[in-house]
C-alpha positions in Angstrom: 10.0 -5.4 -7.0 6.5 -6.6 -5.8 3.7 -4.4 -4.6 4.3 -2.9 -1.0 1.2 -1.2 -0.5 -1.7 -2.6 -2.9 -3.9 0.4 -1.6 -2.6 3.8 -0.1 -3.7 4.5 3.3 -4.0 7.9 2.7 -6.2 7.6 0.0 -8.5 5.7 2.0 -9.0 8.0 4.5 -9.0 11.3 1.8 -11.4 9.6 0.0 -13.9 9.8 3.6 -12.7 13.7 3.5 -13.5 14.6 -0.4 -10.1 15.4 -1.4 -9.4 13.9 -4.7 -6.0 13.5 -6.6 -4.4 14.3 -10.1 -2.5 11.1 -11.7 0.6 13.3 -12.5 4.7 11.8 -12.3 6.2 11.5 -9.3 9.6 11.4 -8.8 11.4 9.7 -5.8 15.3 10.0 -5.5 17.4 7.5 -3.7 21.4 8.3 -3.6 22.4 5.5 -2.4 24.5 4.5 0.6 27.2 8.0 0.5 30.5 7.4 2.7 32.5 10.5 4.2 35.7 9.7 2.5 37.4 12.3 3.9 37.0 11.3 7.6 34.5 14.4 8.4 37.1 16.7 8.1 35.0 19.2 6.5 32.0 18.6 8.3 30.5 17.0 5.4 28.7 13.3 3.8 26.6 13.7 6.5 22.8 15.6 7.0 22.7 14.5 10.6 24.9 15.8 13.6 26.4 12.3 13.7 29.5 13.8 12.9 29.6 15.1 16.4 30.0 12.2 17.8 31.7 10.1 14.7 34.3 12.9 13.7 37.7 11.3 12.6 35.9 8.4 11.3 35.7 6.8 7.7 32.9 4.7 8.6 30.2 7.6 8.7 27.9 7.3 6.1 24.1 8.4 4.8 21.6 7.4 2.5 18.6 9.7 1.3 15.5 9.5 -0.8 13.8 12.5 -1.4 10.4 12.5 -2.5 8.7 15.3 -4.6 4.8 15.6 -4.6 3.7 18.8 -6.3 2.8 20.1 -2.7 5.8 18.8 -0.2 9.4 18.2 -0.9 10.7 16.1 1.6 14.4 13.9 2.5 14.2 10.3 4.6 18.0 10.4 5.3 19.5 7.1 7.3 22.6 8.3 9.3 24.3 6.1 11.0 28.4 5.2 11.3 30.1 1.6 11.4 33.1 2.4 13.1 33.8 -0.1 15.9 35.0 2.0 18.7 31.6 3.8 18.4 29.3 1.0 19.0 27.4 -0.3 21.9 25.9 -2.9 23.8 26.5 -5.2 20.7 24.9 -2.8 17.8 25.9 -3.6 14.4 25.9 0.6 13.7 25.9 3.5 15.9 23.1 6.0 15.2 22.3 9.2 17.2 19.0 8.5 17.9 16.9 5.6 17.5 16.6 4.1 14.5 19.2 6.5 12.8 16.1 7.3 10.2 15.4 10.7 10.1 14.0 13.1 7.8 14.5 16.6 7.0 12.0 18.1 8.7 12.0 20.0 12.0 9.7 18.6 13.9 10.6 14.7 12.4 14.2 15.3 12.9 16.7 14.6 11.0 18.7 12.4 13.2 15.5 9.7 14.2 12.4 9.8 14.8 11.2 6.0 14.7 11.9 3.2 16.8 10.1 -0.4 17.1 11.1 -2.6 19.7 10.2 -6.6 18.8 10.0 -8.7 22.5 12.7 -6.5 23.9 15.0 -6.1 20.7 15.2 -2.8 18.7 15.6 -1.9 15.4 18.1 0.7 16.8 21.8 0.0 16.1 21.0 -2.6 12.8 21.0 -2.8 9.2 18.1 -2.1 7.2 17.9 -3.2 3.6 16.2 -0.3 1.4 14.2 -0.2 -1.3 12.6 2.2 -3.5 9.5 1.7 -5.7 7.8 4.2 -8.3 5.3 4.7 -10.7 3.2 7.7 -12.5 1.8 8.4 -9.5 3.1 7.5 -6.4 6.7 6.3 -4.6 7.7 4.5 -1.8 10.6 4.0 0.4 11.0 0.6 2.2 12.9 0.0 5.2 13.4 -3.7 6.2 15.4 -4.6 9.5 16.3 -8.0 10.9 15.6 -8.9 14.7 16.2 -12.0 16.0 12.7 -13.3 15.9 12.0 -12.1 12.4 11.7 -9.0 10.3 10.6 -5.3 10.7 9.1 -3.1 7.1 8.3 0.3 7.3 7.5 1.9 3.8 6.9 5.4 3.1 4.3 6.3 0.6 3.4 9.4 -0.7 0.9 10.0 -3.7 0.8 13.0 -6.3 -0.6 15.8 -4.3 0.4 14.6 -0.9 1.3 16.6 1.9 1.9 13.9 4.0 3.4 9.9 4.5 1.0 6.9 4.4 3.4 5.1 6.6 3.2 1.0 7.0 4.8 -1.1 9.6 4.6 -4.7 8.8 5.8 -7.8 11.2 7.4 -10.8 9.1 8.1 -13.7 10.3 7.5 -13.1 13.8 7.7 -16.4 16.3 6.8 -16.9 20.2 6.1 -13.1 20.2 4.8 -11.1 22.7 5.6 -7.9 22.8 5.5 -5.6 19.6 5.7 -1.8 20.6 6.1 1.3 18.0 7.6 5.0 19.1 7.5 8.3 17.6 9.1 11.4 18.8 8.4 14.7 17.0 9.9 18.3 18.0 6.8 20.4 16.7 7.3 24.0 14.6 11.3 24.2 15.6 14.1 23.5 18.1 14.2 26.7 19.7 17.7 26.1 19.7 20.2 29.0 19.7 17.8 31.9 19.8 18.3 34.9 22.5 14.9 34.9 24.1 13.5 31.7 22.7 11.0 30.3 24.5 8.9 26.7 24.1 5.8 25.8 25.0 4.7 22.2 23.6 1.0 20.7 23.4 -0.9 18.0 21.6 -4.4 18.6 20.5 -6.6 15.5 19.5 -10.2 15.3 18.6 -11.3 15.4 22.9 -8.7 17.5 24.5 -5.4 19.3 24.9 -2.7 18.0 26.4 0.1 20.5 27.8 3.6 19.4 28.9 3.2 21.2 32.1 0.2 19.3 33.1 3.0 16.8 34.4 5.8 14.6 32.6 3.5 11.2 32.7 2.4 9.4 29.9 -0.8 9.7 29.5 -3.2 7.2 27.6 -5.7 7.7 24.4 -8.8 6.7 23.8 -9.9 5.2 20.7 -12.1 8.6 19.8 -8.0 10.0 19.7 -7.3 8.6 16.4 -5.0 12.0 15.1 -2.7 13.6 17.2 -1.3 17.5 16.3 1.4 18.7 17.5 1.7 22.0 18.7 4.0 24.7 20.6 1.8 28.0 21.0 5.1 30.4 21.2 6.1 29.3 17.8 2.5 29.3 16.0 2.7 31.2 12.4 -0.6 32.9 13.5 1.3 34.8 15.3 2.6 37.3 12.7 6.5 37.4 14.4 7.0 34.2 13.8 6.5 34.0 10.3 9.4 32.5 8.5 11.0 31.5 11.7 9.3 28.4 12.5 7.5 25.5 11.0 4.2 24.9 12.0 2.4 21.9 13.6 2.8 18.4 12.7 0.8 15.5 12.9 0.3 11.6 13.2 -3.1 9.6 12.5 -3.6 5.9 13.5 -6.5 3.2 13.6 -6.9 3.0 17.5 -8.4 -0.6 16.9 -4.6 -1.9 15.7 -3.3 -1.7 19.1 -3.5 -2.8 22.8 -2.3 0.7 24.1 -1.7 4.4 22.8 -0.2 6.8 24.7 1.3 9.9 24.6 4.3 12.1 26.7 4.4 15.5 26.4 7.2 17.4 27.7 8.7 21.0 26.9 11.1 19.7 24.0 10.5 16.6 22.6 6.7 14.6 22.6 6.6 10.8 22.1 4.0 8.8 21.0 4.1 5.3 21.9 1.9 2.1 21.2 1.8 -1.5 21.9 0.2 -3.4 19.5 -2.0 -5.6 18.9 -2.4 -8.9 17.3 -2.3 -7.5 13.3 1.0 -8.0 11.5 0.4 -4.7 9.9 -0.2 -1.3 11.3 -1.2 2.2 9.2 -0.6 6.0 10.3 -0.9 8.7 8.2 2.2 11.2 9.1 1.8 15.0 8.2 5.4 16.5 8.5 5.4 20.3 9.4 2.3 21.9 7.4 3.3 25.7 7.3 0.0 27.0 8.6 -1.4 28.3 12.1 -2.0 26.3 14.6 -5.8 26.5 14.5 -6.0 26.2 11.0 -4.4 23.1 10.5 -6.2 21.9 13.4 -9.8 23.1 12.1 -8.7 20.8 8.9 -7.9 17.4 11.1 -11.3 18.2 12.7 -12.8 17.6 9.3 -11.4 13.9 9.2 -13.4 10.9 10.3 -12.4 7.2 10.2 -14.0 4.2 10.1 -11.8 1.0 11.0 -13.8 -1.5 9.2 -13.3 1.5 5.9 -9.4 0.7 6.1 -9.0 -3.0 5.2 -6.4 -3.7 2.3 
């Protein structure tokens, strides 16, 4: 299989930090596509909730690749279920929530947290191929999805030592486009799901302000000094000592606000989407920190540390 990332992003932006790596093994597990032989009867052959909605049905089915670094150990896990009588508006699969990639991590749920829309069509309710690449000292997953006007990658890279993704999204093949748009959705620290007495309260900090869901429910747009985004909820902080071991901590996304057209942001009591339209690049970098296990203001005292350079990012 050829190179899909010649350079990591993350290591280009580390190396601006001082954080250096050890050249140690990886390892990167894919198990294939896994169907539910026994219609869901027991609840499981799946990671998602899809079963909720697909119980009774042999068509439900999962794939995950699990990456180990040394510092996180994390799951992508595709979900989705083929059955016919579940599908809509023309979708070749029927996935829970966007693009039916999740990962298994609270706050980059398990049941999708990605979705890129190509002038108007969605990589929601299709096929991906994936692909899997690994050597002493890195893996990656590749997701490729046809659209009618070409092809969508997104590859997950993680390095020795990582905490986090270098994620890529790459446009192949694109003609007469003119729209491309990209949309994250995160549920920082936990669900608050379940819990007598739980109560949320969501923000985002980035390197110029704070941004509270009750401010209002509009999007609001970025600047281009608003290149990392963490996400926060201040009831479920592990500085608070309560809270320890019953949440997950902040998570965060970093991007090259030179890429795109637009970034903007929602913030709103439960969920928090990111979106951007991009520009005219084929390729687009983030670096995407799944929950991090610390406070609140210590992870955020570390993103303060990072500073980016566009022109510092080129493969």
């Amino acid at each position: 299989m050829r190179s899909i990332q010649k350079r990591s992003f993350a290591l280009l932006i580390y190396a601006l930090i001082g954080v250096s790596f050890n050249s140690e093994a990886q390892i990167i597990k894919d198990s294939g596509w896994i169907y539910d032989s026994d219609q869901n009867s027991d609840g499981q052959g799946d990671s998602g909730k899809i079963q909720t909605v697909c119980k009774g049905s042999s068509c439900s089915c999962q794939r995950e690749i699990t990456f180990k670094t040394g510092k996180m150990k994390k799951v992508l896990s595709y979900n989705c279920c083929f059955d016919k009588s579940h599908l809509k508006n023309g979708q070749q699969i029927h996935t829970l929530s966007m693009a039916g990639l999740g990962m298994g991590d609270v706050a980059w749920h398990i049941n999708g947290f990605i979705d890129i829309v190509s002038d108007g069509s969605s990589i929601a309710g299709r096929i991906p191929e994936i692909k899997t690449e690994e050597n002493e000292d890195h893996g990656i997953a590749q997701y490729i999805w046809p659209l009618p006007n070409g092809k969508v990658e997104v590859s997950f890279r993680a390095e020795y030592g990582d905490d986090l993704f270098s994620v890529q999204v790459k446009f192949q093949d694109i003609n007469l486009l003119h729209k491309r748009e990209i949309m994250f959705i995160c549920y920082p620290s936990t669900l608050a799901m379940g819990v007598a007495g739980a109560y949320r309260d969501r923000y985002c900090i980035t390197p110029k302000r704070s941004l509270q869901h009750w401010n209002d429910k509009l999007w609001k747009e970025l600047s281009a000094e608003e290149f990392w985004l963490v996400y926060c909820d201040k009831y479920w902080d592990l500085g608070i000592e309560k809270n320890k071991g019953k949440c997950d901590g902040p998570c965060a996304l970093l991007y090259i606000p030179s890429e795109y057209q637009t970034a903007e942001i929602k913030v709103s009591n439960y969920e928090i989407y990111t979106h951007f339209i991009c520009g005219d690049k084929n390729e687009f970098n983030f670096l995407l920190w799944p929950s991090v296990g610390i406070a609140n203001a210590e992870f955020i005292d570390k993103m303060n540390l990072i500073r980016i350079n566009a022109s510092n990012t080129q493969k």
